[in-house]
BALUMVO-105764 format. One record per residue (C-alpha): residue in one letter; x, y, z. Coordinates in pm, whole numbers, padded with zeros to 5 digits, always signed. Layout:
<resn = A; u = X; v = Y; w = Z> $
...
//
This chain:
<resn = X; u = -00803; v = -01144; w = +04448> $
<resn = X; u = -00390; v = -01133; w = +04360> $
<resn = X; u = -00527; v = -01387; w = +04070> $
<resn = X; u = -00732; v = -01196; w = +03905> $
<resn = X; u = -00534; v = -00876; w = +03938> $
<resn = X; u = -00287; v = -01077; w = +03748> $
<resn = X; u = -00446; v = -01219; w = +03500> $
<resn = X; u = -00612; v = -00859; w = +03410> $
<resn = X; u = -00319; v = -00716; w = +03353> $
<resn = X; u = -00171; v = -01016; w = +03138> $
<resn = X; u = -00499; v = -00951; w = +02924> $
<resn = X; u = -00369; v = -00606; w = +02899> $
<resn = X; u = -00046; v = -00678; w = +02800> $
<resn = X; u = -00146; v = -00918; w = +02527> $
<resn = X; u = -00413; v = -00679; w = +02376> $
<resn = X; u = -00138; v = -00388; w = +02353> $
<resn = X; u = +00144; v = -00661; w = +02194> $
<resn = X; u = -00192; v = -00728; w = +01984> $
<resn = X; u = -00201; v = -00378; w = +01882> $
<resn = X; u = +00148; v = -00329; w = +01799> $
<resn = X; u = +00189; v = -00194; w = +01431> $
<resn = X; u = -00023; v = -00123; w = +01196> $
<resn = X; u = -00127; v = -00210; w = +00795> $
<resn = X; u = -00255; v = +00044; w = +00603> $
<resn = X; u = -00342; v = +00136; w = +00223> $
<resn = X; u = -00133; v = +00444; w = +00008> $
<resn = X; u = -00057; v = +00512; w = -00290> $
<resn = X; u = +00140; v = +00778; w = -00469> $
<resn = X; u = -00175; v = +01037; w = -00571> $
<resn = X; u = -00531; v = +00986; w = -00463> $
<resn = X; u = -00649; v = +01198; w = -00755> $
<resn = X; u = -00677; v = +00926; w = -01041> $
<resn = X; u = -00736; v = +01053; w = -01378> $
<resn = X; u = -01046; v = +00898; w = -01551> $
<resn = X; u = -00937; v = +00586; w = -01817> $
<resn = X; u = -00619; v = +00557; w = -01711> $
<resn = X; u = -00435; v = +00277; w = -01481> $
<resn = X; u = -00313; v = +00322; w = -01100> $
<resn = X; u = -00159; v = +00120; w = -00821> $
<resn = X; u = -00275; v = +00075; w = -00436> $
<resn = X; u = +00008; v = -00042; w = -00202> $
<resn = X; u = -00102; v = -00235; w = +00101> $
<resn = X; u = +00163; v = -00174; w = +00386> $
<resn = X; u = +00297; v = -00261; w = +00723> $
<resn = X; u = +00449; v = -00076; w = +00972> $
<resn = X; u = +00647; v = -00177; w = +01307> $
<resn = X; u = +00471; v = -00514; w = +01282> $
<resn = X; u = +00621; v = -00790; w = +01561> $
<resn = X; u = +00750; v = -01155; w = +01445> $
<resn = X; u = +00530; v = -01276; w = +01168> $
<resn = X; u = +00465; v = -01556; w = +00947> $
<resn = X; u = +00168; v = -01562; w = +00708> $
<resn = X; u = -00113; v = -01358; w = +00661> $
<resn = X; u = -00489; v = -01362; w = +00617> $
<resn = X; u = -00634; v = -01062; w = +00448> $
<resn = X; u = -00955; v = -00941; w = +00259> $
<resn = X; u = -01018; v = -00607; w = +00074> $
<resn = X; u = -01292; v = -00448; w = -00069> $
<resn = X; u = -01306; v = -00216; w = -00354> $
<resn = X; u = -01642; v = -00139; w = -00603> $
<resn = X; u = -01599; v = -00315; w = -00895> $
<resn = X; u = -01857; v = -00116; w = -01028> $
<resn = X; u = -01608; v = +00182; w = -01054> $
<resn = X; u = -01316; v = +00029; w = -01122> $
<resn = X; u = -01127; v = -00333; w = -01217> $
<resn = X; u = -00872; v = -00513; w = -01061> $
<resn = X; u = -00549; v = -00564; w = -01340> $
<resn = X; u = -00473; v = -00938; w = -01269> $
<resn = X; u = -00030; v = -01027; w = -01173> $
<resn = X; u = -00112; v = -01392; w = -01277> $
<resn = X; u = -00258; v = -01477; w = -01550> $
<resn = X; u = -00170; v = -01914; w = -01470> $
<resn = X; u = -00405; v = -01857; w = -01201> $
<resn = X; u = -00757; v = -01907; w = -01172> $
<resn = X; u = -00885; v = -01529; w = -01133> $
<resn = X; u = -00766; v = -01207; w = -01086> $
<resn = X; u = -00487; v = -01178; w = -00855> $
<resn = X; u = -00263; v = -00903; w = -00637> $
<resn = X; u = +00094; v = -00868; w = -00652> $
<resn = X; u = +00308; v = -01006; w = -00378> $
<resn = X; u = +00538; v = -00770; w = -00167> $
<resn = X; u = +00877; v = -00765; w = +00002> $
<resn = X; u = +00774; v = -00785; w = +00354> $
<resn = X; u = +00740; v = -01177; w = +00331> $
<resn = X; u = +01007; v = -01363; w = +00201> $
<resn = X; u = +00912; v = -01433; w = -00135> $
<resn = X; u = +01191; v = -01718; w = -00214> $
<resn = X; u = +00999; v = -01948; w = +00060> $
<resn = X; u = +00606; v = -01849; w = +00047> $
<resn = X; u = +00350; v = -02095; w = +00009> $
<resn = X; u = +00047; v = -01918; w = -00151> $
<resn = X; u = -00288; v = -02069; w = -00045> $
<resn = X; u = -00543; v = -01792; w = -00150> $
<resn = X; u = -00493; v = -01503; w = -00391> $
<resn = X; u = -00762; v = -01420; w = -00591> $
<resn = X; u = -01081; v = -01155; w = -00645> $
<resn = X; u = -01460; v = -01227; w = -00655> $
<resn = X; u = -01497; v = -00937; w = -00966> $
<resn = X; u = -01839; v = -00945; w = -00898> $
<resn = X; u = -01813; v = -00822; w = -00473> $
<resn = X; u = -01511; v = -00632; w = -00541> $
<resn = X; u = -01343; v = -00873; w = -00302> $
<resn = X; u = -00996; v = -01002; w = -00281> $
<resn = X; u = -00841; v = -01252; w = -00038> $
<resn = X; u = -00496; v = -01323; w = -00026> $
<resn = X; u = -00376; v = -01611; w = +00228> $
<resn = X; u = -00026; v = -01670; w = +00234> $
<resn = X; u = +00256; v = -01833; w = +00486> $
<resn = X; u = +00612; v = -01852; w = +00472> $
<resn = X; u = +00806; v = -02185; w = +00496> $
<resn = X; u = +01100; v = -02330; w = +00617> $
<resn = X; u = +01381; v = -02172; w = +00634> $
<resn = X; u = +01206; v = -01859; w = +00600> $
<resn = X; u = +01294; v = -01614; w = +00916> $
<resn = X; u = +00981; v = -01464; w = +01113> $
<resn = X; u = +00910; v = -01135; w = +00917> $
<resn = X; u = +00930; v = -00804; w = +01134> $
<resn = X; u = +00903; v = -00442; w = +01098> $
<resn = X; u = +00781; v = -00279; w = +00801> $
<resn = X; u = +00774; v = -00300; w = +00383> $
<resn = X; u = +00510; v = -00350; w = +00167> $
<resn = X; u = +00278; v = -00656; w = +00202> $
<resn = X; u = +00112; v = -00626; w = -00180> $
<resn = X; u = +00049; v = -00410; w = -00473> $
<resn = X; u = -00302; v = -00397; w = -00642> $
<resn = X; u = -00330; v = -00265; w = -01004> $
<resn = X; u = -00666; v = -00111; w = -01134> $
<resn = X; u = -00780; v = +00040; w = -01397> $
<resn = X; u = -01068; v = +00326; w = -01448> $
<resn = X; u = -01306; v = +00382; w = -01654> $
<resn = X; u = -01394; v = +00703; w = -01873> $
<resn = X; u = -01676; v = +00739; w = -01659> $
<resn = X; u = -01534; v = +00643; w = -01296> $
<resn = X; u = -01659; v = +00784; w = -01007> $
<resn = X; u = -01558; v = +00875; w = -00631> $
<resn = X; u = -01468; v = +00498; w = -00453> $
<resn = X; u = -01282; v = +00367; w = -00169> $
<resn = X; u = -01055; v = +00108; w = -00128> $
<resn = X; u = -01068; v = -00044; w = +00232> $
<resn = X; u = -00944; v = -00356; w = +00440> $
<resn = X; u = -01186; v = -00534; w = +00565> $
<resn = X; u = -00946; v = -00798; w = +00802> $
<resn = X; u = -00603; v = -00844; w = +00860> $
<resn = X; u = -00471; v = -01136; w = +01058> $
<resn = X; u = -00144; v = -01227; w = +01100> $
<resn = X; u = +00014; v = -01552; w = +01236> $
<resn = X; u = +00314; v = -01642; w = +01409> $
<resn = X; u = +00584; v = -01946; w = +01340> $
<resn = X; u = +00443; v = -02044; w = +01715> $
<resn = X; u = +00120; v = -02044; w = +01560> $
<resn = X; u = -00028; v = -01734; w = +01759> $
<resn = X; u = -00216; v = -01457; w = +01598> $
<resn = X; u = -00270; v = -01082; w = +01572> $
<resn = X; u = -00562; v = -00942; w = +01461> $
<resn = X; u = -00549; v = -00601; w = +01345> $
<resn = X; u = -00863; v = -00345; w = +01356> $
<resn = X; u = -00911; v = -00225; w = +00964> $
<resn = X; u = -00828; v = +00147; w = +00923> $
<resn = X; u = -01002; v = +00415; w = +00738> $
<resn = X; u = -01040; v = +00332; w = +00373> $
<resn = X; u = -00843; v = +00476; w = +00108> $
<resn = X; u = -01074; v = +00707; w = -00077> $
<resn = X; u = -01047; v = +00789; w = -00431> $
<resn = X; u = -01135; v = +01064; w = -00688> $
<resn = X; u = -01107; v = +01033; w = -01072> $
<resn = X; u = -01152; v = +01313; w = -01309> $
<resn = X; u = -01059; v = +01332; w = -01690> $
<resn = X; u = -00793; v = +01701; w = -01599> $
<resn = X; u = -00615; v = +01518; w = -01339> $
<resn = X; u = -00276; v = +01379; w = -01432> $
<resn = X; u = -00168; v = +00986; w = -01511> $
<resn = X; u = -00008; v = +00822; w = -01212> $
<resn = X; u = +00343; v = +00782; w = -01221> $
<resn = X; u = +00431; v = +00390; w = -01206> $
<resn = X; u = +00572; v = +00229; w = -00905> $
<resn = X; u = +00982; v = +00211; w = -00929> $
<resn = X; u = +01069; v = -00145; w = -00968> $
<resn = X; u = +01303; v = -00361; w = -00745> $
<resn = X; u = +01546; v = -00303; w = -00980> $
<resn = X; u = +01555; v = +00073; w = -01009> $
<resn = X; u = +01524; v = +00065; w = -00622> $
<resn = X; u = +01859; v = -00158; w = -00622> $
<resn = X; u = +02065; v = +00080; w = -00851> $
<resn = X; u = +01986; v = +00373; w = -00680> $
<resn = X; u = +02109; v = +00175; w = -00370> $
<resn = X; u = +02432; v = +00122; w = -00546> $
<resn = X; u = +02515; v = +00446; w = -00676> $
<resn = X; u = +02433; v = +00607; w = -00355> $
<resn = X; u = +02667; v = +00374; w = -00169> $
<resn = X; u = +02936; v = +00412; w = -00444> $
<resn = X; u = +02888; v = +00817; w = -00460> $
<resn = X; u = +02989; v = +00767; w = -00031> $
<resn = X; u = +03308; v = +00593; w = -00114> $
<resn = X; u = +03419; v = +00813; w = -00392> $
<resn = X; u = +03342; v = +01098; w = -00147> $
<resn = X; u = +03526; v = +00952; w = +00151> $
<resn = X; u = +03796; v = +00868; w = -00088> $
<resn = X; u = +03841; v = +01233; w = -00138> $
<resn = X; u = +03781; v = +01346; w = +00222> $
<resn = X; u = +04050; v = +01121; w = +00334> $
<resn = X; u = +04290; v = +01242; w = +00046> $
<resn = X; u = +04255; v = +01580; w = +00133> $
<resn = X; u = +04274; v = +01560; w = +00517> $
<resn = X; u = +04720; v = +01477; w = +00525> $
<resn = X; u = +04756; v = +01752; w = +00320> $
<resn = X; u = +04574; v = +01983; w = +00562> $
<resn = X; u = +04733; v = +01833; w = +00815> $
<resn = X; u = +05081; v = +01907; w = +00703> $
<resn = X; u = +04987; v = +02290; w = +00632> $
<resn = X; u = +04905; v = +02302; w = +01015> $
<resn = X; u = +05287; v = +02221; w = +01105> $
<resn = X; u = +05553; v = +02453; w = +00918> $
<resn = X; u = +05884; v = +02341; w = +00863> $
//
């Protein structure tokens, strides 16, 4: 009987370690205006260890295309994120079926890539719509994730992103690139020094007016 209360609760354990973290689809506005392009941003959040991942989206291609990020390859493809170390990532699957409105992107990191943890952004998908574009969703429709060890997490899809498109609404800002992201970085780390520098200039002379001669 002592087995089997054991092993339950190992099954336990492993299904909440399963569960930890989540992957989920944003983007800046929802409300796409008609004939105009937009971004979808598939993220992570508090994922454990990882090393590659299996996913497969679905959006209508009906309503709206998928702008391909590699035109060497054979079909339309995603852009990679920063969650994975993209130095050392060996890229087995990235493509669309245009037709289902299906993408699958396989990918694993490789030596001397470190396990990936936490959270960042996994991929980027660029569309376009249509003058005529209607209400869609965009949705996951698996996410797997495997360890260096080779184990694997399987995470339950989400609610969709949903959509709405109408000629009034206003063009989606564009995503800030890695390098705007970088020189905000810097200035906001220089602005500290500057302002500690001053802090610290100012603090002997207060110092001094505490003591009278």
């Amino acid at each position: 009987m002592k087995y089997i209360v054991c092993i339950a609760a190992l099954l336990v354990s492993l299904s909440a370690f399963a569960e930890q973290g989540r992957i989920y689809l944003n983007t800046s506005d929802p409300h796409i205006k008609t004939g105009s392009e937009f971004y979808v941003d598939v993220m992570v959040e508090d994922l454990p260890e990882v090393y590659g991942v299996q996913l497969t989206l679905n959006y209508d291609a009906k309503s709206i295309t998928l702008i391909d990020q590699d035109t060497k390859a054979k079909g339309a493809a995603l852009e990679q994120g920063h969650f994975l170390d993209e130095d050392h990532l060996y890229t087995l699957r990235n493509q669309a079926d245009s037709q289902k409105g299906q993408i699958q992107y396989i990918v694993s990191q490789v030596a001397p890539a470190k396990s990936a943890v936490g959270s960042g952004r996994l991929a980027r998908l660029y569309f376009t719509a249509p003058d005529n574009a209607i209400n869609t969703e965009i949705s996951i429709q698996n996410a797997e994730f495997g360890t260096r060890k080779g184990e694997k997490y399987v995470y339950t899809p989400k609610a969709p992103l949903a959509l709405s498109f109408d000629a009034s609404y206003q063009v989606q800002d564009k995503p800030a690139s890695g390098n705007q992201i970088w020189a905000f970085s810097l200035a906001t780390v220089v602005l500290l020094i500057i302002l500690g520098g001053l802090l610290m200039r100012k603090q002997p002379a207060a110092s001094h007016a505490n003591h009278p001669a």
